[in-house]
N, CA and C atoms as an extended XYZ file, in Angstrom:
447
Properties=species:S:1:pos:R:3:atomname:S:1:resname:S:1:resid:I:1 pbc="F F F"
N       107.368       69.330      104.292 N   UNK     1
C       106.934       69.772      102.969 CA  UNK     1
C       105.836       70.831      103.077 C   UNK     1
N       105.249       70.609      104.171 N   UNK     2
C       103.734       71.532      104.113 CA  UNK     2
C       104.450       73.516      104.704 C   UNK     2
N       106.059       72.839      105.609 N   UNK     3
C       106.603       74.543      105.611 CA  UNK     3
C       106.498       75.316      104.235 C   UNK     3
N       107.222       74.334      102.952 N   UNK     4
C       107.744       74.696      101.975 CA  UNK     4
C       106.429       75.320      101.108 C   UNK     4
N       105.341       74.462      101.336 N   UNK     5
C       104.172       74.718      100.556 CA  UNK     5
C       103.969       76.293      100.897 C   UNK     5
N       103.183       76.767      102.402 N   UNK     6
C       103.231       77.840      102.643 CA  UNK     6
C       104.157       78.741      102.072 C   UNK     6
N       105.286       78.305      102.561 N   UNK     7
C       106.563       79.613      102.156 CA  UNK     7
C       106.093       80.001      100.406 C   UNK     7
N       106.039       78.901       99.584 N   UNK     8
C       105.779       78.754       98.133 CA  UNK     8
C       104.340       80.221       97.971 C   UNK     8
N       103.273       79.481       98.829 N   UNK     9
C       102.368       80.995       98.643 CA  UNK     9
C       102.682       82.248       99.053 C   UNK     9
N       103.379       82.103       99.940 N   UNK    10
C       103.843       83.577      100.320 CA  UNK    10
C       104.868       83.992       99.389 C   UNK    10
N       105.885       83.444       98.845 N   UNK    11
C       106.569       83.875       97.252 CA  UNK    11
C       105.596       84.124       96.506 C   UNK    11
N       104.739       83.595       96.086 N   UNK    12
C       104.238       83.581       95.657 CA  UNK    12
C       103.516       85.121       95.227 C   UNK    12
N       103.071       85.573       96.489 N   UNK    13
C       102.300       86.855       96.807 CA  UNK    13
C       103.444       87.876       96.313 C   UNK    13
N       104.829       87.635       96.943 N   UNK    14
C       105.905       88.484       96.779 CA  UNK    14
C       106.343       88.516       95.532 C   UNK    14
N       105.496       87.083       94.388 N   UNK    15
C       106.398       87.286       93.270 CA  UNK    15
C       105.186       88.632       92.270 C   UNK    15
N       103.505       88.573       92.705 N   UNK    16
C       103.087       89.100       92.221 CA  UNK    16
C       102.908       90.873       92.581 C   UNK    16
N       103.889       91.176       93.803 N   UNK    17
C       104.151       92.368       94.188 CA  UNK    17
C       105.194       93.059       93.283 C   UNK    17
N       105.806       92.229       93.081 N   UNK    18
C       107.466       92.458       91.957 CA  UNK    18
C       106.803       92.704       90.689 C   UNK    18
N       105.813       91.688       90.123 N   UNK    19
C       105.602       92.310       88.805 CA  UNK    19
C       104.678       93.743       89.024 C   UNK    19
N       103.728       94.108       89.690 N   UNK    20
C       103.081       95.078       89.919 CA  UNK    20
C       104.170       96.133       90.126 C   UNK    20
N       105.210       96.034       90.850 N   UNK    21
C       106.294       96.793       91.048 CA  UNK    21
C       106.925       97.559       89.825 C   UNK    21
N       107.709       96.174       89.087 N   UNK    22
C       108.223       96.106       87.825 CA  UNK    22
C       107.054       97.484       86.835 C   UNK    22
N       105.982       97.001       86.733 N   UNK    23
C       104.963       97.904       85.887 CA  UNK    23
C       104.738       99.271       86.073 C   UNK    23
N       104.633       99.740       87.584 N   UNK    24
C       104.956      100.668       88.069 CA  UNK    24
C       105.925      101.584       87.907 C   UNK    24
N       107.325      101.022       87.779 N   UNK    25
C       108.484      101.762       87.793 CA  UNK    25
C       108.737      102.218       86.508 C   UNK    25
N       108.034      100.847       85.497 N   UNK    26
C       108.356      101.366       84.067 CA  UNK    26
C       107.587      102.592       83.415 C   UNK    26
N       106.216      102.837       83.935 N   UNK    27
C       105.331      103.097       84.081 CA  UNK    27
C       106.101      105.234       84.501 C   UNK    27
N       106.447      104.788       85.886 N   UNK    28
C       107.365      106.256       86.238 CA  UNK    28
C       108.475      106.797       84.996 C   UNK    28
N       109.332      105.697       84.917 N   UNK    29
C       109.860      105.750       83.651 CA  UNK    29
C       109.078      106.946       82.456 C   UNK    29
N       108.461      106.036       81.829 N   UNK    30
C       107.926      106.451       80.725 CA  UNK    30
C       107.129      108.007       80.984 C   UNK    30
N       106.750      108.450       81.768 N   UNK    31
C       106.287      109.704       82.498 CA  UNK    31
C       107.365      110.764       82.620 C   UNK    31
N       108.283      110.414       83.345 N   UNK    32
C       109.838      110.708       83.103 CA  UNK    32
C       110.235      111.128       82.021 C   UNK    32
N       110.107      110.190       80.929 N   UNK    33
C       110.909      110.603       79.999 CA  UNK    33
C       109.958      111.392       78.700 C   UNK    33
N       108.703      111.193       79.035 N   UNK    34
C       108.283      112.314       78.210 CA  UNK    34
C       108.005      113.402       79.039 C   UNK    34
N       108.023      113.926       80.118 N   UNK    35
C       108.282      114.960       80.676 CA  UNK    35
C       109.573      115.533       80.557 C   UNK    35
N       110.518      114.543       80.664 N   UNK    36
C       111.811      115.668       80.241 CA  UNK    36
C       112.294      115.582       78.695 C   UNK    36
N       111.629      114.890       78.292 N   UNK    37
C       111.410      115.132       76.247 CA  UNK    37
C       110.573      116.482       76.418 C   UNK    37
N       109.270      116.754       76.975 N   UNK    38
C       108.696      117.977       76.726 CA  UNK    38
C       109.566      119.449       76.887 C   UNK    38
N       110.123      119.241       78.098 N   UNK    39
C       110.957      120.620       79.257 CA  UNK    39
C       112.265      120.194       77.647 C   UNK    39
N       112.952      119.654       77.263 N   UNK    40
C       114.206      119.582       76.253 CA  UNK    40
C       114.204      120.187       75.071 C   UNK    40
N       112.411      119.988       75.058 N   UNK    41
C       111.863      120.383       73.428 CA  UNK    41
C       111.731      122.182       73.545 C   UNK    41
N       110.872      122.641       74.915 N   UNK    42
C       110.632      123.675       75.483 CA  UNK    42
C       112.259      124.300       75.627 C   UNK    42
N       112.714      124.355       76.338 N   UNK    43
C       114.068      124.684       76.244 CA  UNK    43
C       115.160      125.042       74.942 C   UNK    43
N       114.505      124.133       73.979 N   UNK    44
C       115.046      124.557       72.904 CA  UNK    44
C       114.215      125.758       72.345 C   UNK    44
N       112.863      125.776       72.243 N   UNK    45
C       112.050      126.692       71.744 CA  UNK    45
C       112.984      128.018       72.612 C   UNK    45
N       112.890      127.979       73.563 N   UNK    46
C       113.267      129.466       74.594 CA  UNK    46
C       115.000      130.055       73.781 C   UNK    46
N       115.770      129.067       73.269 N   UNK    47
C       116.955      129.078       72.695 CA  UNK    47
C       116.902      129.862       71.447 C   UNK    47
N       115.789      129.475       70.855 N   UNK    48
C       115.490      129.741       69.201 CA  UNK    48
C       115.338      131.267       69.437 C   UNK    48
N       114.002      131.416       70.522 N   UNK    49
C       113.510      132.736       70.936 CA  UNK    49
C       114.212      133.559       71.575 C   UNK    49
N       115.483      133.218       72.070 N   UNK    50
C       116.376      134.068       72.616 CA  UNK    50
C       117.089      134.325       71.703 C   UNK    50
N       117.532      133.370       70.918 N   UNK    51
C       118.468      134.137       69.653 CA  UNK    51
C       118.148      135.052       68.438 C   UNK    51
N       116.567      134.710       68.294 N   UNK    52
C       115.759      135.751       67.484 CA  UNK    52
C       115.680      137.159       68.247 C   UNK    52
N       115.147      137.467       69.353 N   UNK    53
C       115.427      138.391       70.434 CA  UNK    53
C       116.673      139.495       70.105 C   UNK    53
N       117.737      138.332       70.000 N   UNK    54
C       119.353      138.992       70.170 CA  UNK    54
C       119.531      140.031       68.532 C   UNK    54
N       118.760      138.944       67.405 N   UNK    55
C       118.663      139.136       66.703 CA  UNK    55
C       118.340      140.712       66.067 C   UNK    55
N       116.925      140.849       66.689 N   UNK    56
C       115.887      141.760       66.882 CA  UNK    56
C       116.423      143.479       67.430 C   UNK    56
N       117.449      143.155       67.998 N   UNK    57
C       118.054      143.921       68.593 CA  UNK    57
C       119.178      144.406       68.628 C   UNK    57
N       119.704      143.861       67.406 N   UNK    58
C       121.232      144.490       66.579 CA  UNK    58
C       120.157      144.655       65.570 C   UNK    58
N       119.276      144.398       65.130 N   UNK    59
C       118.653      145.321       63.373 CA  UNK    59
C       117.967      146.376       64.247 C   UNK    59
N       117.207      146.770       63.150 N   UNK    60
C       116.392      148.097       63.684 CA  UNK    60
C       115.056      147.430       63.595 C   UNK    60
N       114.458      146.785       64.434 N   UNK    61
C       113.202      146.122       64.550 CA  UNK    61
C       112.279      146.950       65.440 C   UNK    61
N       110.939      147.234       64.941 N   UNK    62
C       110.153      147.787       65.689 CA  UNK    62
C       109.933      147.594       66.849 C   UNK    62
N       110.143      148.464       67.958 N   UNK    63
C       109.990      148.159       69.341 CA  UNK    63
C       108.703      147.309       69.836 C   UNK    63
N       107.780      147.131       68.744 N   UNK    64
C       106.402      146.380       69.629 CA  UNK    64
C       107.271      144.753       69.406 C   UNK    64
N       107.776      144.243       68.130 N   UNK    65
C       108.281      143.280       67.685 CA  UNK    65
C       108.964      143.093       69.194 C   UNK    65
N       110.351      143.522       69.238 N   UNK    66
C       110.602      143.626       70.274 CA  UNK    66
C       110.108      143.196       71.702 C   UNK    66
N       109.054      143.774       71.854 N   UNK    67
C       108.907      143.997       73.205 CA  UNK    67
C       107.950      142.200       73.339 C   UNK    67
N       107.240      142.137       72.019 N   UNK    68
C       106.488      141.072       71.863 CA  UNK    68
C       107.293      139.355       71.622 C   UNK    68
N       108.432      139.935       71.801 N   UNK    69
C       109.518      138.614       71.741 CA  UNK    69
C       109.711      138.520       72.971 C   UNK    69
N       110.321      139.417       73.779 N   UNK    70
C       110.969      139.775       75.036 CA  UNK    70
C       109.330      138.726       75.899 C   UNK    70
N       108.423      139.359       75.933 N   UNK    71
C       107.056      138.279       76.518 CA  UNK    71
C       107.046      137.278       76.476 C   UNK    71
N       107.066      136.726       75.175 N   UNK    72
C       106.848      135.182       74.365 CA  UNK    72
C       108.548      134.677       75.281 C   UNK    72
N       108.921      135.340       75.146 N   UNK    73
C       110.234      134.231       76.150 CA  UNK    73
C       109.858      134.362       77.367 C   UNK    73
N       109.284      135.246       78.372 N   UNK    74
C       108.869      135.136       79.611 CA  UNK    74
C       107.950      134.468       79.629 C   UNK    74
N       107.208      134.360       79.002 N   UNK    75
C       106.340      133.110       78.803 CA  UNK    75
C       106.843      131.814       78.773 C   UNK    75
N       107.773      131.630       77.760 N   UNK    76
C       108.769      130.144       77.723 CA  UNK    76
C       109.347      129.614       79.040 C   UNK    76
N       109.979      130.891       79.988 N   UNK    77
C       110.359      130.696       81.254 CA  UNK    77
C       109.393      130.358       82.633 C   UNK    77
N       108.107      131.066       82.170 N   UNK    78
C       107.132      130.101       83.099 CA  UNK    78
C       107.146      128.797       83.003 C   UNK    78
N       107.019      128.456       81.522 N   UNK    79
C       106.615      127.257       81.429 CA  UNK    79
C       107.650      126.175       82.101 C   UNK    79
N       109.407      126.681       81.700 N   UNK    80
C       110.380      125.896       82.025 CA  UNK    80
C       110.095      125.831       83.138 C   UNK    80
N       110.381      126.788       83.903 N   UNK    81
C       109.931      126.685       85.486 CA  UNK    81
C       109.114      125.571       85.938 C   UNK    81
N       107.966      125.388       85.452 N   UNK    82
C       106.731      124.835       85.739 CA  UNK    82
C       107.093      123.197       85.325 C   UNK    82
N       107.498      123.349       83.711 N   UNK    83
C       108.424      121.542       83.847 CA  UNK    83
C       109.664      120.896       84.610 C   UNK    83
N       109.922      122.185       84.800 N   UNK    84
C       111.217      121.904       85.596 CA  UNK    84
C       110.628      120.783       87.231 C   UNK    84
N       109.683      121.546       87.587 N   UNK    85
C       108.930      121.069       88.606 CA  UNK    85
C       108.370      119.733       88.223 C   UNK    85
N       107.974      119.807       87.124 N   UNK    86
C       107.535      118.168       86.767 CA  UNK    86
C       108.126      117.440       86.859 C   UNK    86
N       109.321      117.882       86.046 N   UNK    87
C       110.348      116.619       85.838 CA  UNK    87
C       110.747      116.064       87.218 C   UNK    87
N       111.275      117.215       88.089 N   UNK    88
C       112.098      116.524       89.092 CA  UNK    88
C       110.786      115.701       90.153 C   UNK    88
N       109.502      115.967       90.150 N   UNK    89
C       108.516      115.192       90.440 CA  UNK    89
C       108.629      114.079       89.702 C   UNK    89
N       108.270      113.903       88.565 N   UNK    90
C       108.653      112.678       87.809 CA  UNK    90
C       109.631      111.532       88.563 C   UNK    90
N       110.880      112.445       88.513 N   UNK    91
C       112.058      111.917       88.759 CA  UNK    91
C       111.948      111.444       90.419 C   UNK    91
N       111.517      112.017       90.928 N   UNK    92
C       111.636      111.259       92.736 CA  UNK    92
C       110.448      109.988       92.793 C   UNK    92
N       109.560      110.401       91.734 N   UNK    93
C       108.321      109.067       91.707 CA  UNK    93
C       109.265      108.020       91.363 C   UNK    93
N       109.926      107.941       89.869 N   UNK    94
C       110.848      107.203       89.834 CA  UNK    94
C       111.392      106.432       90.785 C   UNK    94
N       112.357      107.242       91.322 N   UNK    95
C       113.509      106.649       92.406 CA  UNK    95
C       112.881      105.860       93.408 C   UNK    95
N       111.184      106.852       93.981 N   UNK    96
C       110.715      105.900       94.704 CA  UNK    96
C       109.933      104.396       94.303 C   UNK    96
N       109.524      104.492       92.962 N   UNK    97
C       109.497      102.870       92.575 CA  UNK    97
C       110.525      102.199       92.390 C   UNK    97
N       111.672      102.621       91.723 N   UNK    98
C       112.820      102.222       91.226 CA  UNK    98
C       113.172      101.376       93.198 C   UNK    98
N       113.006      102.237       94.280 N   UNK    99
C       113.660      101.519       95.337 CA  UNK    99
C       112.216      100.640       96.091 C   UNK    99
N       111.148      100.723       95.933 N   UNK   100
C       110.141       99.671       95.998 CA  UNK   100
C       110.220       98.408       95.409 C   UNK   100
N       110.906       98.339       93.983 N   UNK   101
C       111.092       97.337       93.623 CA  UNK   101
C       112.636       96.851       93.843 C   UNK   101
N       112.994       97.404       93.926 N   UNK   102
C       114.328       96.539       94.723 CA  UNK   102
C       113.839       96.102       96.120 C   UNK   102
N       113.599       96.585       96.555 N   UNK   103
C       112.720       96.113       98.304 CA  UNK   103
C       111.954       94.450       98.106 C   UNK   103
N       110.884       94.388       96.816 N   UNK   104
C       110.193       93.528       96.357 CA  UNK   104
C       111.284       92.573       96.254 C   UNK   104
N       112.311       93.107       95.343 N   UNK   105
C       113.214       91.944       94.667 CA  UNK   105
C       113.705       91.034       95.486 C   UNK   105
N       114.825       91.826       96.897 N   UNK   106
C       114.851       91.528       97.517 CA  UNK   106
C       114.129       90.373       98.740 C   UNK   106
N       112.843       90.809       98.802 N   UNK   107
C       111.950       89.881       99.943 CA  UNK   107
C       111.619       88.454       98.861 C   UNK   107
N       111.615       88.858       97.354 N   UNK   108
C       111.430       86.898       96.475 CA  UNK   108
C       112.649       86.634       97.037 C   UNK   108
N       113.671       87.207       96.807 N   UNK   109
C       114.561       86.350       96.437 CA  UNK   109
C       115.293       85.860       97.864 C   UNK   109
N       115.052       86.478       99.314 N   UNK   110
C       114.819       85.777      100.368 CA  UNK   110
C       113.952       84.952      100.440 C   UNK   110
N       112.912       84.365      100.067 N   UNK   111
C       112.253       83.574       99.939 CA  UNK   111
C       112.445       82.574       99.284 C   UNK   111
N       113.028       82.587       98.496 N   UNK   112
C       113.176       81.993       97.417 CA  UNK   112
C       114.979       80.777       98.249 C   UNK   112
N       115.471       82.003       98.718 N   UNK   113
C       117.028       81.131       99.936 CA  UNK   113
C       115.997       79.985      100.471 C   UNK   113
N       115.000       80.893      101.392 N   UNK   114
C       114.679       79.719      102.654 CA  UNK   114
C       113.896       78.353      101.884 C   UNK   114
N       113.297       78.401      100.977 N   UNK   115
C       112.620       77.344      100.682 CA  UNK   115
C       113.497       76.797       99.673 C   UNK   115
N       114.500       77.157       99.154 N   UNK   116
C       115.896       76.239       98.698 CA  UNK   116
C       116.086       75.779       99.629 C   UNK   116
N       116.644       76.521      101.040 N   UNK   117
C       117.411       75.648      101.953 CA  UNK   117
C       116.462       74.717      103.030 C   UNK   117
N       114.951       75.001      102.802 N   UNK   118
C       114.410       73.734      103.565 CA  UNK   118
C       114.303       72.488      102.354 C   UNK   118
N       114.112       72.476      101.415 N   UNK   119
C       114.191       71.653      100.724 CA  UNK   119
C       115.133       71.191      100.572 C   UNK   119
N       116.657       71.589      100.783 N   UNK   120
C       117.760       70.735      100.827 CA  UNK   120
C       117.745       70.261      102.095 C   UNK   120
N       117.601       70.966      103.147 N   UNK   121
C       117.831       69.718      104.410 CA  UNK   121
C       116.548       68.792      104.314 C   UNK   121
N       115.682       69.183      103.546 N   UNK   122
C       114.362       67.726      103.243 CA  UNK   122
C       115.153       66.523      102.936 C   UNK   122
N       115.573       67.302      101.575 N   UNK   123
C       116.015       66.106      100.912 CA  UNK   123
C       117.088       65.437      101.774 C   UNK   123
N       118.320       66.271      102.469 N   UNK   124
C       119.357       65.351      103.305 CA  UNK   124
C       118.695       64.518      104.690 C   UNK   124
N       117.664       64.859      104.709 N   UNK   125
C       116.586       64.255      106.221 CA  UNK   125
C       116.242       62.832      105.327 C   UNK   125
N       115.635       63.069      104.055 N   UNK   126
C       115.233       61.807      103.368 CA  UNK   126
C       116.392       60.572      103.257 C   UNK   126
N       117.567       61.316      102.668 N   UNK   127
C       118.567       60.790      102.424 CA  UNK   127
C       119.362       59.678      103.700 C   UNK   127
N       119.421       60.459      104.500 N   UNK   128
C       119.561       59.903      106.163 CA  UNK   128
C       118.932       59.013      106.355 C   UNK   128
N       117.388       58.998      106.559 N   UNK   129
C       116.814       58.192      106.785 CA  UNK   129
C       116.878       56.930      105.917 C   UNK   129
N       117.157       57.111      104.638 N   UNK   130
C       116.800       55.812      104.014 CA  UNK   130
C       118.676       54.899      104.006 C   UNK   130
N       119.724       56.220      104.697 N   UNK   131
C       120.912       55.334      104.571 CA  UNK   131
C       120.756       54.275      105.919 C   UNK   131
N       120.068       54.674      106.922 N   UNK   132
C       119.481       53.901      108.308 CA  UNK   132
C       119.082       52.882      108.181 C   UNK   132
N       118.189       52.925      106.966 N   UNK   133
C       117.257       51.858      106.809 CA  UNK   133
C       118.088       50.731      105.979 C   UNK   133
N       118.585       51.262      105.111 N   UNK   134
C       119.605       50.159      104.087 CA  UNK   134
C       120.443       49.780      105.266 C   UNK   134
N       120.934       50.454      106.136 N   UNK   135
C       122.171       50.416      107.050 CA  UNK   135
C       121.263       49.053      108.038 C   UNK   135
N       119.919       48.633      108.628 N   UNK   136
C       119.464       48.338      109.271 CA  UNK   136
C       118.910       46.922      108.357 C   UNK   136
N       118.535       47.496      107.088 N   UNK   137
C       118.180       45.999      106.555 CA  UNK   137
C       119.510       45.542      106.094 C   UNK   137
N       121.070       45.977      106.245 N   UNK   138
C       121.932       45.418      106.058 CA  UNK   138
C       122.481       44.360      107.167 C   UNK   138
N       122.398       45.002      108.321 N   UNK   139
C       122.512       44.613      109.608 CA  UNK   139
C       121.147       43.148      110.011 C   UNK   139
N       120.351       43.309      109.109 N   UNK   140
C       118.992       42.231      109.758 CA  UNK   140
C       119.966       41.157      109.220 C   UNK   140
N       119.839       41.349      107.784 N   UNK   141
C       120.350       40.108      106.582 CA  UNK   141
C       121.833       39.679      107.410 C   UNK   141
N       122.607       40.487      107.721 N   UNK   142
C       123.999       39.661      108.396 CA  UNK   142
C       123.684       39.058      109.082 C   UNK   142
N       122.521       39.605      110.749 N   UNK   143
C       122.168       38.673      111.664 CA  UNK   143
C       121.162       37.631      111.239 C   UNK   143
N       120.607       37.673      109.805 N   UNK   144
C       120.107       36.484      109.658 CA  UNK   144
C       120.836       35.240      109.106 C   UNK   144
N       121.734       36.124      108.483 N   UNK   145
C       122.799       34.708      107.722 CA  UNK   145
C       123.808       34.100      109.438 C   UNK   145
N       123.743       35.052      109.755 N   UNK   146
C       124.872       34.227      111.098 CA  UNK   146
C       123.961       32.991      112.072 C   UNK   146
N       122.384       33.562      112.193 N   UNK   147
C       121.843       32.632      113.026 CA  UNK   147
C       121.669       32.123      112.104 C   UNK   147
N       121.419       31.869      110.832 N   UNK   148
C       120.929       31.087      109.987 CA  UNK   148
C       121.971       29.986      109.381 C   UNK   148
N       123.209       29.640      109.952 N   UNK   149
C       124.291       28.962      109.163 CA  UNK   149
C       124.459       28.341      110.722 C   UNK   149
């Protein structure tokens, strides 16, 4: 019993690595997804500004207009650039909690086998022993009724 106890703290440790894990990943998550909510939102802006652009340029629009659209979208394209980089940062933080906590999951739930399976051969060690003993105080009581008659 005292294996099982140990093993129990050491799950134990492994079960509070999993939730720290768990928090973590959700945590990447949520970073994730408002980073690529921002770059989706941005992307659309650059869409709007490209089609005003296109716009700008079948009318007869003053060349500063012009030229001052043509910027404001090179501008938009830094920025994509620059989330673009986030996101897929985002995204590998992710994957790498996302596979930390499977790693975690994994080592409870090995833990979690071995101290099932010492506790079942406990219990079949208990079981044994006490069929011995019935088996032995069955065996006294016969040899007492035989010398005893």
């Amino acid at each position: 019993m005292t294996e099982t106890a140990a093993l129990s703290k050491v799950l134990h440790i492994w079960e509070n690595e999993k939730t720290h894990a768990q928090k973590a990943y959700q945590k990447s998550i949520d970073i994730f997804e408002r980073t690529a909510t921002a770059l989706y939102e941005l992307l659309r802006k650059k869409e709007t500004a490209e089609s005003l652009y296109e716009d700008y340029l079948q009318q007869s629009t003053p060349i500063d207009k012009i030229r001052e659209q043509a910027v404001y979208i090179e501008n938009l394209n830094q920025q994509v650039m620059r989330l673009q980089h986030e996101v897929q940062q985002a995204r590998n933080e992710m994957e790498n909690k996302h596979e930390r906590l499977s790693d975690v999951h994994v080592e409870v739930k090995k833990f979690e086998k071995i101290i099932e399976h010492r506790q079942e051969a406990s219990t079949a060690m208990i079981k044994k022993n006490e069929k011995e003993s019935m088996d032995e105080i069955s065996i006294r009581q016969y040899v007492s009724q035989i010398t005893g008659e």
